[in-house]
C-alpha positions, 0 to 999 in steps of 0.5 A: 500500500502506497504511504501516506493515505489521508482520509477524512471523517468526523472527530468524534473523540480528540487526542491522536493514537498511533498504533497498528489496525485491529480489524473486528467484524462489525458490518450489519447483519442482512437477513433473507425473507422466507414464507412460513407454513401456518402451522410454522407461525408461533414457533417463528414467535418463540423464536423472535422472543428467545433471541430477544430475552438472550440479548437482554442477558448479553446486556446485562452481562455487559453491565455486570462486568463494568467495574470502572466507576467513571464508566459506570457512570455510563451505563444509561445506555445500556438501560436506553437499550435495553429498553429498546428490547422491551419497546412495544413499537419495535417487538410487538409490530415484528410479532405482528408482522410473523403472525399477519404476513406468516414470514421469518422473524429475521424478514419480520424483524427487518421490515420493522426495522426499515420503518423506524430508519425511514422516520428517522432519515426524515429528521433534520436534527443531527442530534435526533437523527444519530438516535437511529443508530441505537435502534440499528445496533438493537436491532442487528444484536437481535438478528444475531441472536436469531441466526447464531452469529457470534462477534468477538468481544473487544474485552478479548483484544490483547495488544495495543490496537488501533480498531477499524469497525464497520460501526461499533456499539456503546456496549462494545465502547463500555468493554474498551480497556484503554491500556490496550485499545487506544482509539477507532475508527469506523465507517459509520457513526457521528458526533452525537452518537452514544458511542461517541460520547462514549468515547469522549467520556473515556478519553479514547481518540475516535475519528467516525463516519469514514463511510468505507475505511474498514475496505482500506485498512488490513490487519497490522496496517501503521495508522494514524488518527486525529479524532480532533480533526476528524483526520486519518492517516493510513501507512505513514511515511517516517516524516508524517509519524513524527510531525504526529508524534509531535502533536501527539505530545503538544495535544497530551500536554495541553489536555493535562494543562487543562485539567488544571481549570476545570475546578476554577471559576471563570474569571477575567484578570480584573475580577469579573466573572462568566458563567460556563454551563453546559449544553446536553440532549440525554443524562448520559452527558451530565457526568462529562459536563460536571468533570469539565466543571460545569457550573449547571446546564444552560440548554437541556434539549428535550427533543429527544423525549418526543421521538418516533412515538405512537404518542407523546411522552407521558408527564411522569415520564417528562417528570422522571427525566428532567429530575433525574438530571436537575438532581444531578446538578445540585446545586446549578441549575437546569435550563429546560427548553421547551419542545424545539421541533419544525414539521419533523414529525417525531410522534405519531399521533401529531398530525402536521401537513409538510412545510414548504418552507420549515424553517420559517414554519410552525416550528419550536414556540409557534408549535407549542402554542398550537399543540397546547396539550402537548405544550402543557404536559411538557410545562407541568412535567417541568414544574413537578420536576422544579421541586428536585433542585434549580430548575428554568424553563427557556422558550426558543425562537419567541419573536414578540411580546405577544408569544411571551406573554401567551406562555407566561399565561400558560405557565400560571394557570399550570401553577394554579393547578398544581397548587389545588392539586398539593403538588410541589413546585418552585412558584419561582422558577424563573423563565427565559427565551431564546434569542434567535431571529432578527425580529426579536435582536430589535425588540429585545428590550421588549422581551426583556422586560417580559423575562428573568433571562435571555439566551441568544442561539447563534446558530439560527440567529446567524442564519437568519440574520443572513439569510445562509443555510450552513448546510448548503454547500452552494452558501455555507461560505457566507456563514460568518460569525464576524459579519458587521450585522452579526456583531451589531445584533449581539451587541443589540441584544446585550445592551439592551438586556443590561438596560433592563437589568437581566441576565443574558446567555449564549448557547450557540456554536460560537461559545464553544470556539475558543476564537471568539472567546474576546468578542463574546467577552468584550461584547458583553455576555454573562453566561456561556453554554456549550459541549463539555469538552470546550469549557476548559479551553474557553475558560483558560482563555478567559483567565488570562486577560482584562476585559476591559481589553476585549471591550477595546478589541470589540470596538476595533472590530466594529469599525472593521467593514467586512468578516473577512477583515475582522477575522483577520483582526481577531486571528491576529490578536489571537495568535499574538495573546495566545500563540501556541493556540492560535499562531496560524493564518487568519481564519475564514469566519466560518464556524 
């Protein structure tokens, strides 16, 4: 094989490993359709329903044998499996399917697994979507339990190995022993998956979604992988191995410089405080966040609850789950955003007609205020929940007063039941909502006033404000953070919150990226929410300057004319502050 193969996927995982490949056999199973006889029926059933109680069994056995507390803390996904295998939607329509169609279980068994991908391939969330893999993974552990194919155990591997995967489950990363296994690739997966974070949580390197590596890679093959920029190497040249080397040792030795800040606050040189939350989709996430320090969740998305349903999750379910998570997080608090979803349709039993234009559509606030029931479910499962710990309750993409005010009515006439009802609750929970449109940047003193709070998601208000689809190819290059009309709206929404003496937040993608640490700072924002694995990195940033400084730099920048040249700007200040992190040519702007 010719040297210095570079492949690129997603990094799932950073840090870098350099080892040889360890090819396991992970590729999905495909099963063939077979017409039964009448009286072959209810055998097929028995048969589905052993090869199912053997894979609770095998489950369960993953589970015993975790020992590690820090995995442990991980073991929801097993249970999140777990629960798969009891889902009435995935084994009750396979049992149909034998008894109505008199097929196989393994044809059977597909069938329903191809309705569940279809309903997830519709989901324009990358987070939601990435669910569908939980249901794959469930689903060919089934199928190899009906046919009688085994796979090796990644506990069994005894050398140190890069894996090469098809795809892997989080019951194969829970099995990981990382004195022997020192990262993976795979062809499938995605940043959001279980196994990723899987991986981030144990501190293995993983690059994901490299579609066909496991057809370029032999056994004992040299790799290299990047799990920071999503990069592989296969059969390195002596020159490349040692440039790795060497960012091998440069990434080591900061992420151990990192550790240093995870139990401080978040401080400026002249004293002045910034509070760093967490962004997270499931309880599996709250472990990461707390070890990264943390200091409470400011978004908690909610969409995955709703997803592919015969009905909406029921209020003690939304109880059980939101408590779980505000408990965990005692003493901060947890910002709960109401269900944010557009015509994607999560649960079957809501009936929306296709959009031509979702994005401007019935989506997030606009569709909760339709579906009140849906919407009242959600806010009284919050409020019981309130009585764990700190709850807030945060409302996305609020345009006007008017929606405001149409949830604040909501919400008091839900506290007035639960009061006749002699349930608890914080009567005090504060509220917030999301600042995400360029209607609601101009009347953010407006809003304010209506609120305890305010969050700015930068990743629709960016969008919006300029009219760019980041994932359309033909324009995600116009995506720009430092555009002028970017900079102006944030600072619009900042001064005015100020004015009216609230707090306000930011959620979005430009939190999380060290790059934008001064402006966000100097601009004027007291609460930063983002993925665990960041806050470190922004809050040595923060640690190291004067704010006043970040206010003069901001400043500059506006009197800039263009992205472009204020991404030149900032990336040489940047690099000149801080070197070893950013001495390399001016970015484009994009995220």
């Amino acid at each position: 094989m010719m040297q210095d193969v570079f492949l690129v996927g997603i990094g799932a995982s950073p840090g870098i490993a350099i080892g040889s490949a360890y090819v396991v056999d992970r590729r999905r199973m495909s099963a063939v359709e077979r017409s039964l006889d009448p009286q072959e029926v209810e055998g097929e059933v028995r048969l589905f329903e052993t090869a199912l109680q053997v894979s609770r069994q095998q489950l369960e056995d993953v589970k015993n044998r975790v020992a590690d507390p820090h995995i442990a803390e991980h073991l929801h996904i097993i249970d999140t499996h777990l629960l798969i295998l009891k889902d009435p939607m995935l084994v009750d329509e396979t049992i149909a399917v034998i008894r109505r169609e008199k097929i196989n279980a393994e044809g059977a068994l597909m069938r329903t697994l191809r309705g569940f991908r279809s309903v997830f391939d519709a989901i324009d969330d990358e987070y939601l979507k990435e669910r569908r893999s939980d249901v794959d993974v469930v689903g060919d552990r089934i199928l190899r339990n009906l046919v009688g194919v085994s796979q090796q155990s990644l506990a069994e591997i005894e050398r140190k190995s890069v894996i090469v995967a098809h795809d892997l489950s989080p019951a194969d990363t829970l099995q990981m022993d990382k004195s022997r296994i020192i990262g993976f690739v795979t062809d499938l997966g995605g940043r959001t998956s279980h196994t990723a974070i899987l991986a981030r949580s144990l501190g293995i390197p993983a690059v994901v979604g490299l579609e066909s590596v496991t057809s370029q890679i032999r056994e004992d093959l040299p790799v290299i992988i990047d799990g920071t920029t999503g990069t592989v190497v296969l059969n390195p040249s002596l020159d490349t191995f040692r440039e790795y080397l060497e960012k091998k040792q440069f990434y080591e030795y900061q992420a151990e410089e990192l550790t240093y800040f995870r139990g401080l606050d978040a401080v400026t040189l002249d004293g002045h405080k910034i509070i760093l939350r967490g962004n997270i989709e499931i309880a599996e996430e709250v472990p990461i966040a707390l070890r990264e320090g943390a200091q409470g969740v400011g978004l908690f998305r909610t969409e995955f609850l709703y997803m592919k349903r015969k009905c909406v999750p029921s209020e003690e379910e939304q109880v059980a789950a939101y408590r779980e998570i505000i408990e965990s997080m005692v003493p901060h608090p947890v910002t709960i955003r109401t269900l944010d979803v557009g015509g994607d349709k999560l649960v079957s039993d809501i009936d929306l007609s296709d959009e031509a234009n979702p994005a401007m559509g019935l989506r997030a606030i606009r569709f909760s205020l339709k579906e009140k029931n849906l919407f009242k479910i959600q806010l009284r499962a919050i409020l019981r929940a309130s009585a764990f710990g700190k709850a807030r309750i945060l409302f996305p993409m609020i345009t006007g007063v008017a929606e405001i005010k149409s949830c604040k009515k909501l919400l008091e006439e839900i506290k007035g039941e639960l009061a006749a009802e002699g349930r608890d609750f914080d009567a005090g929970i504060e509220i917030g909502i999301m600042i995400e449109t360029p209607a609601a940047a101009l009347v953010t003193e407006l809003l304010a006033r209506e609120v305890d709070f305010l969050s700015v998601g930068t990743n629709d208000l960016i969008q919006y404000c300029l009219a760019v689809d980041r994932g359309n190819e033909h324009v995600a290059y116009l995506y720009e953070p430092l555009h002028p009309a970017v900079l102006r709206a944030l600072r619009m929404i900042c001064k005015a919150a100020k004015q009216v003496g609230i707090m306000v937040g930011i959620c979005g993608e430009m939190a999380a990226d060290p790059f934008y640490t001064l402006v966000l700072l100097g601009l004027g924002f007291d609460e930063w929410s983002m993925n665990a694995p960041y806050i470190s990195q922004v809050k040595r940033i923060i640690r190291q300057v004067y704010r006043p400084e970040a206010e003069e730099l901001v400043e500059e920048l506006f009197v800039l004319g263009s992205a472009p040249e204020a991404s030149r700007r900032l990336s040489e200040e940047m690099g000149k502050r801080f070197p070893s992190l950013f001495g390399q040519p001016a970015r484009s702007g994009r995220e």
